[in-house]
C-alpha positions as CSV (number, residue, x, y, z in Angstrom):
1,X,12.3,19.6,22.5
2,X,11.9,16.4,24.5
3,X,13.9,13.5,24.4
4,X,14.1,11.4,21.2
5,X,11.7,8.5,21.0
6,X,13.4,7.3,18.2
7,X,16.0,4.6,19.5
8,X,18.9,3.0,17.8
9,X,17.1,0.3,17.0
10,X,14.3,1.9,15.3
11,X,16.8,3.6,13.3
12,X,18.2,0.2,12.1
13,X,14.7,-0.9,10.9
14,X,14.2,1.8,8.4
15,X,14.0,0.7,5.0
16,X,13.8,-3.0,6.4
17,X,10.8,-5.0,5.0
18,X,7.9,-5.6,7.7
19,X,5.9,-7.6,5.5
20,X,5.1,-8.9,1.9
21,X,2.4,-9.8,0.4
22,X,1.9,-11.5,-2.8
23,X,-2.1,-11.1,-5.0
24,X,-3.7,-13.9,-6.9
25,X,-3.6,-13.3,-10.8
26,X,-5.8,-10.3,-11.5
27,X,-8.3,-10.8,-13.9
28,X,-10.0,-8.7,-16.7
29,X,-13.4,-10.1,-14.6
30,X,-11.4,-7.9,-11.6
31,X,-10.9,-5.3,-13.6
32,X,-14.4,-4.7,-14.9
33,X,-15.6,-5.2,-11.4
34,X,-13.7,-3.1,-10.0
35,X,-14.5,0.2,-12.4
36,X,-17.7,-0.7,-12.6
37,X,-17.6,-0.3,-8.2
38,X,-15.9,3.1,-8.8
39,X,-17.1,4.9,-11.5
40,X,-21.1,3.9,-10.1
41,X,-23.4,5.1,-11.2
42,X,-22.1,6.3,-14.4
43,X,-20.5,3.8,-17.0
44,X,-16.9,3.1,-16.5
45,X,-14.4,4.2,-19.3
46,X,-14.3,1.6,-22.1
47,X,-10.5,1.1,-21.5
48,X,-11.7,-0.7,-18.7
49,X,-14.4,-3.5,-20.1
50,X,-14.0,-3.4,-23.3
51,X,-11.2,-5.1,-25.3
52,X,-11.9,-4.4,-28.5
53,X,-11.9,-0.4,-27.7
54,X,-8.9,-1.3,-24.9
55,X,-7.0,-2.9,-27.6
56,X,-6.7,0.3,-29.7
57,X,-5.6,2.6,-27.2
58,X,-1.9,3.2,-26.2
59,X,-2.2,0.4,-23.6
60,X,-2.9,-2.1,-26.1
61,X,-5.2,-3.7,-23.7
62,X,-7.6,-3.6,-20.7
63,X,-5.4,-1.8,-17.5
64,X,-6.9,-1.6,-14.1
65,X,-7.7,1.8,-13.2
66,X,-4.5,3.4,-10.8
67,X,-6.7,3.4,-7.5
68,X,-7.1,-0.8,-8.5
69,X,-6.4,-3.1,-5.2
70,X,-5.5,-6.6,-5.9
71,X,-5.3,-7.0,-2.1
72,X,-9.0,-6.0,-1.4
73,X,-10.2,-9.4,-1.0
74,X,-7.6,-11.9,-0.9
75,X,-4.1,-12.7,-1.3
76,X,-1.9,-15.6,-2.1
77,X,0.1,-15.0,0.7
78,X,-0.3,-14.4,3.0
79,X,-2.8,-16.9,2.6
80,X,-6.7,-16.8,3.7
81,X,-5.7,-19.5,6.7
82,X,-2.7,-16.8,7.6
83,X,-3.3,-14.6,10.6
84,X,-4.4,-11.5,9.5
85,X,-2.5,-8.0,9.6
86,X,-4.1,-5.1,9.1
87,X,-2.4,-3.7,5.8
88,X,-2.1,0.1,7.9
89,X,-1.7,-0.7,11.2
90,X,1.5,-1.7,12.6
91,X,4.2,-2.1,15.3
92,X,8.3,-2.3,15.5
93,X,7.8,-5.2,16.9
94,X,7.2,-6.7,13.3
95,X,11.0,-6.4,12.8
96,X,11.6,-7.1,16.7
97,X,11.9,-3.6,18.2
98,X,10.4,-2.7,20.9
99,X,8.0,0.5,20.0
100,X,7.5,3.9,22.2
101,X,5.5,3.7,24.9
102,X,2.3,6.0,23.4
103,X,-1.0,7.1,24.6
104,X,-2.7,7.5,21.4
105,X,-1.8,6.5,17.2
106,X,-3.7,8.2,14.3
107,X,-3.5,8.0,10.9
108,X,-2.7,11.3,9.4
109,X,-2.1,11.2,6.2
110,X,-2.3,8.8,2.8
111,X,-0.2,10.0,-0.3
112,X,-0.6,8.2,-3.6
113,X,2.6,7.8,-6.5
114,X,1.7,5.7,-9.5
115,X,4.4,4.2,-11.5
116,X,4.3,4.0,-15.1
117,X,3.3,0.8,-14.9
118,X,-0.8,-0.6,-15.4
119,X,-2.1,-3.2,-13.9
120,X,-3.2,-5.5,-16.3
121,X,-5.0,-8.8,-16.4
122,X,-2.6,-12.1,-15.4
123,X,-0.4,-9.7,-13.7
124,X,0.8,-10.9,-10.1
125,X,1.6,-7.8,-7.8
126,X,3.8,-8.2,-4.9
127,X,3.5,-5.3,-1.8
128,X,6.8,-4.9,0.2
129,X,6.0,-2.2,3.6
130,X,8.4,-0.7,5.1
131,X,9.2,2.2,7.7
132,X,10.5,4.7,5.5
133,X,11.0,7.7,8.1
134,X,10.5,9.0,11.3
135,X,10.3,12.3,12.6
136,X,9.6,14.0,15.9
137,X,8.0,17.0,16.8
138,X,6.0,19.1,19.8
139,X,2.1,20.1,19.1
140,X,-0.8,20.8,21.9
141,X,-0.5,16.7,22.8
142,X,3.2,16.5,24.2
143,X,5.8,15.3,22.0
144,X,4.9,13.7,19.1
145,X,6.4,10.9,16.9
146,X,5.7,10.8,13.4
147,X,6.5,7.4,11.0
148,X,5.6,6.8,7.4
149,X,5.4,3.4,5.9
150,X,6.1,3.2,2.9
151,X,4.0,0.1,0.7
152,X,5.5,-0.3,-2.7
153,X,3.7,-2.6,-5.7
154,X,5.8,-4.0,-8.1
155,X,4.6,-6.5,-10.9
156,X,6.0,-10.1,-11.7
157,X,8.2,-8.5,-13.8
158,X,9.1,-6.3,-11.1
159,X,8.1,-3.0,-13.1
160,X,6.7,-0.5,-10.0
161,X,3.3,0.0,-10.1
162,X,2.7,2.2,-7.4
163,X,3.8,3.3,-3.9
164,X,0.9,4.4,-1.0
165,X,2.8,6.1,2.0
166,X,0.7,6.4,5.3
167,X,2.0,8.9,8.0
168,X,0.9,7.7,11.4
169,X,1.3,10.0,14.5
170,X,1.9,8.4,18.2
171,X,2.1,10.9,21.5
């Protein structure tokens, strides 16, 4: 195997935060948007719109459906007038580490884990990304570096909603 690409000081950023951000108040209009987008062009389940029928269910209310972003169109902060950063893409350099030189980054996998926590209208979610591993190994490109961030959403209460972890590839 080739030499490690992983340095000390990458190894000291894992589990560091790379960035926050912080949604505006969702809202049941959000919500009904939202599963009306997704479940097109059948009608979205009633939990969903309707709080007379959401209200009897084990929620006791309308909950966003578990694939619900409240980061899709803007957030609080970073704000609108803030630079933008992709909410997939990244670099060490974030955290002040200077990444592997690299000819080529993929995205190679997305895996999903939902808390047992809904979204639910007035909630305020906060999303903390971090590197949560690397790992390094050789395929038909050369030596490969792998790194999964790790995005977590926790509510205002600070319940955890869900965590999205993206495996990236660099050779």
């Amino acid at each position: 195997m080739a030499e490690s690409w992983v340095t000390e000081d990458m190894q000291d950023i894992v589990g560091a935060v790379m960035r926050e951000s912080i949604s505006h108040p969702v809202s049941v209009s959000d919500i009904r948007k939202w599963a009306i987008a997704v479940y097109y062009p059948e009608t979205p389940p009633r939990n969903f719109w309707d709080e007379a029928f959401a209200a009897r269910t084990k929620y006791r209310g309308i909950v966003a459906p578990e694939e619900f972003n409240p980061f899709a169109w803007s957030t609080q902060q970073p704000s609108l007038t803030d630079p933008k950063v992709s909410q997939t893409a990244f670099s060490e350099r974030e955290l002040g580490v200077r990444p592997p030189d690299f000819k080529a980054i993929l995205l190679t996998e997305i895996r999903e884990r939902y808390g047992p926590t809904r979204i639910r209208p007035g909630d305020v979610i906060r999303s903390t990304v971090r590197i949560s591993e690397y790992f390094e190994r050789e395929g038909r490109m050369g030596h490969m570096l792998y790194t999964t961030l790790a995005n977590e959403w926790h509510n205002q209460a600070g319940e955890w909603v869900r965590t999205t972890e993206s495996v990236f590839v660099r050779y």
